[in-house]
N, C-alpha and C positions, 0 to 999 in steps of 0.2 A: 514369528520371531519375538524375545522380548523386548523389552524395552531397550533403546540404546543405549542409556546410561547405567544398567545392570551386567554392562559387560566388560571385561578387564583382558589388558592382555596377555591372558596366561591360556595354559592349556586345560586347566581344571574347567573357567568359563567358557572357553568352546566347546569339552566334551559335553558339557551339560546342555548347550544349543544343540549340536549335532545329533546327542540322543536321541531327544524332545520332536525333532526333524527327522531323523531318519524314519521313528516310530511315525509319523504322522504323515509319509510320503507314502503315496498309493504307486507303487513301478507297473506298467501295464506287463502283463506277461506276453506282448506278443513287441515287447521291444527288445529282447534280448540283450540288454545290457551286463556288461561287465561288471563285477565289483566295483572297478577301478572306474568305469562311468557313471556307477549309482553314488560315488565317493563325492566325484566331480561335481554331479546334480546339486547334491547337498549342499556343497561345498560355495559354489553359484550363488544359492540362493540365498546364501549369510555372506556371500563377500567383504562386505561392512563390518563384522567382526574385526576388531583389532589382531586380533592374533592369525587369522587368517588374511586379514591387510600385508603383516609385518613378518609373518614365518609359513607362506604358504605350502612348501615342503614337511614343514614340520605338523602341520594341522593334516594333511594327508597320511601323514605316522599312525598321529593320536587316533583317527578317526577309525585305521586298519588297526589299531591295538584296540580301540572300543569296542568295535564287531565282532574282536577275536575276544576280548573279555566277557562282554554278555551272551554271547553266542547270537550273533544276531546276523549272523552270515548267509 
């Protein structure tokens, strides 16, 4: 994660956390996780983000529009 003080509470600063995250999380293939649990994982492990503090519905949005923009599905 970066630094704490590099992060705002918008959605542009946690797409760029979740990215950075999602690329760098190894999902074991015999865990069988949902989209919707590998979101969750992510999501867990930045807690602390502001904007995932303050709109945790909404950072669940951004994160399924990220996947869906990069193709990272």
């Amino acid at each position: 994660m970066q630094e704490p003080n590099s992060h705002f509470n918008n959605a542009d600063s946690f797409a760029m956390i979740f990215d950075e995250a999602w690329k760098k999380t190894k999902f074991e293939a015999n865990e069988n996780l949902t989209l919707e649990e590998k979101i969750k994982k992510i999501i867990e492990k930045n807690k602390d983000h502001p904007f995932i503090k303050n709109s945790p519905s909404e950072a669940i949005n951004v994160a399924k529009f990220r996947l869906r923009l990069l193709q990272l599905e």
